[in-house]
N, C-alpha and C positions, 0 to 999 in steps of 0.2 A: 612762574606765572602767579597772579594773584592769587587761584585755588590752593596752591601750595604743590601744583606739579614741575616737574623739573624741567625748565627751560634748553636748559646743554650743560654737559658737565668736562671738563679738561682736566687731562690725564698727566699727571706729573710727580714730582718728588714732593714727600712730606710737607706740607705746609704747616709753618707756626706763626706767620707773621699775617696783622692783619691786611688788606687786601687796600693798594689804591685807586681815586677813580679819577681820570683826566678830568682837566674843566669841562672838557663838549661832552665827555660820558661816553665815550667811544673805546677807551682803551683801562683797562684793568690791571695794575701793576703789582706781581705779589711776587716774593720769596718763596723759593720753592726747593726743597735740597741744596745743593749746592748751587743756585742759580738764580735767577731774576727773568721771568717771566712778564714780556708787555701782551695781552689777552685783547681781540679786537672782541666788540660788545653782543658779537654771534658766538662768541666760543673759539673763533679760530686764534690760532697764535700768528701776531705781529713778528717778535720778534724772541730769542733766548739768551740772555747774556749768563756765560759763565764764569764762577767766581773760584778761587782757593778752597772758600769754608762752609760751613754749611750759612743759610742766610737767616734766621731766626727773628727780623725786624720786619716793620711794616716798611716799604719805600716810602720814601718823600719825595715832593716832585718841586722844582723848582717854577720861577717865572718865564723862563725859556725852555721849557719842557724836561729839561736836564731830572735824570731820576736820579737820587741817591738812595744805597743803605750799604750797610755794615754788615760784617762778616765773622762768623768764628778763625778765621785767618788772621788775624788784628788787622784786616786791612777795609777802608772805609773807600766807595767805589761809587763815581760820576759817569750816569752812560747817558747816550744823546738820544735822541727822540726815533735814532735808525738802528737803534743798541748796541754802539760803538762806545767802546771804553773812551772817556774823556780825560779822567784825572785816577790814579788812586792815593790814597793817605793812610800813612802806614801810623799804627798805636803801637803800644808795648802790652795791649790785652786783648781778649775777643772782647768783640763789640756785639751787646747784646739789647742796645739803647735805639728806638729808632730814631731819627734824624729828625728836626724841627726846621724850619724857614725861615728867617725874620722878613721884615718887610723892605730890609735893604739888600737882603740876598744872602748875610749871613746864614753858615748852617751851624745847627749844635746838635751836639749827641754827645751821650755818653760813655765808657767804657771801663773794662773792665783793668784797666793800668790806673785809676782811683780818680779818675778826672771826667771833666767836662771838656770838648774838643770845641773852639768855634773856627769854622774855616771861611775863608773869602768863597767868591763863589768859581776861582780859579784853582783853588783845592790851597795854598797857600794859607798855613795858620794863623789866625789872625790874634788867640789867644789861648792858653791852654788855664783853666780852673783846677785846680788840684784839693781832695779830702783825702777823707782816713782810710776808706775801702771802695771797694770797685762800684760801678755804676752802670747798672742795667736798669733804670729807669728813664724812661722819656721824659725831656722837657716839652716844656709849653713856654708859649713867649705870652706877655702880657701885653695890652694895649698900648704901655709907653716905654716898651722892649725889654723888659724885665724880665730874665729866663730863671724859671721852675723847677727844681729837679730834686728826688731823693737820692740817698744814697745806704750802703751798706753799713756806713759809721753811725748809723741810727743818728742819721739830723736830716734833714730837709733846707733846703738850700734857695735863696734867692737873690739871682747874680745880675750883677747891672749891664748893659750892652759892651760896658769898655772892659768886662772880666773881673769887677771887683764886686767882694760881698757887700750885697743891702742889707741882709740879716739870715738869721737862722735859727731853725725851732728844734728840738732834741725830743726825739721821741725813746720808746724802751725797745725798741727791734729794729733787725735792718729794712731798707725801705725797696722794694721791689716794683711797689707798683708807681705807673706811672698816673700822676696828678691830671687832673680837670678843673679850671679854671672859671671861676663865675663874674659874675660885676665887681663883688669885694673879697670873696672868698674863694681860696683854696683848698681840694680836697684831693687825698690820697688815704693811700690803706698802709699798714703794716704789719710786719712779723711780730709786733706786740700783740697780735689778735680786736687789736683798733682800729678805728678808719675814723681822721681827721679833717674837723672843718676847720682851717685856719685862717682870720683876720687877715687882710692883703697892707691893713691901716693900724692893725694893734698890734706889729710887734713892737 
């Protein structure tokens, strides 16, 4: 409540991933232990989908309600709006990236097999980005679908919708956090003990 009293609280496994909220604001989608929790906006539980690994990502929700996130399992998991497995997509690493939307239903995430995954929204790979070290950093899409992402190989990455690089900045640490996006500028942090406002137009 606005006082700062506790509303309702839901009992579940460790959460580290941040929490999603439907477009009507009715349903709450988090990672929770090994599992994927949909939360109705009393506290009660919708629905519980379980997974192989532990779930570590925020979900993303698609235009047709479809939730996705990733897994310490290497497996990348589509459940439907009654929390029924739709699709999985299997990596060669745990996925520790959450999962982005584009406006044509692409999804991207990254992982920890040294790449960027984009999948159709049928789970079908539509392209794979490949760097130097693993990727637990979230993208961000850009207004004319230009995907954002750090990476462990101490560079920072910005990928065109068809999978090929637009450019790349080289920092001194690996890149962990995930970037936030402004009109011109991108920002992210790093294991240099820096946090980066980079030009979207000066590289």
């Amino acid at each position: 409540f606005p006082n700062g009293t506790i509303k309702w609280k839901f009992k579940s496994g460790a959460v580290y991933g941040q929490p999603r909220i439907s477009k009507d604001g009715k349903v709450i989608y988090v990672g929770a232990g090994k599992s994927v929790h949909a939360i109705n906006s009393n506290g009660s539980l919708r629905w519980k989908y379980t997974t192989g690994g532990l779930v570590g990502t925020r979900p993303a929700i698609g235009f047709d309600g479809t939730v996705y996130a990733g897994a310490f399992d290497t497996l990348f998991y589509a459940i439907d709006q009654n929390g029924r497995k739709k699709w999985v997509y299997k990596t060669e690493g745990p996925i520790g990236s959450s999962a982005a939307v584009g406006d044509d239903g692409t999804i991207y995430f990254g992982s920890a097999d040294k790449a960027m995954h984009a999948l159709n929204s049928d789970g079908i790979e539509k392209w794979m980005f490949k760097t130097g070290n693993m990727m637990d950093s979230s993208p961000v899409i850009g207004s004319d679908g230009t995907i954002y992402i750090g990476s462990e190989d101490y560079t920072f990455y910005a990928v065109l919708p068809n999978g090929t690089q637009a450019w790349t900045f080289s920092t001194g640490g690996a890149i962990h956090s995930s970037p936030a996006l402004g009109t011109d500028t991108v920002y992210f942090g790093d294991q240099d003990a820096k946090f980066y406002a980079v030009g979207l137009t000066s590289i």
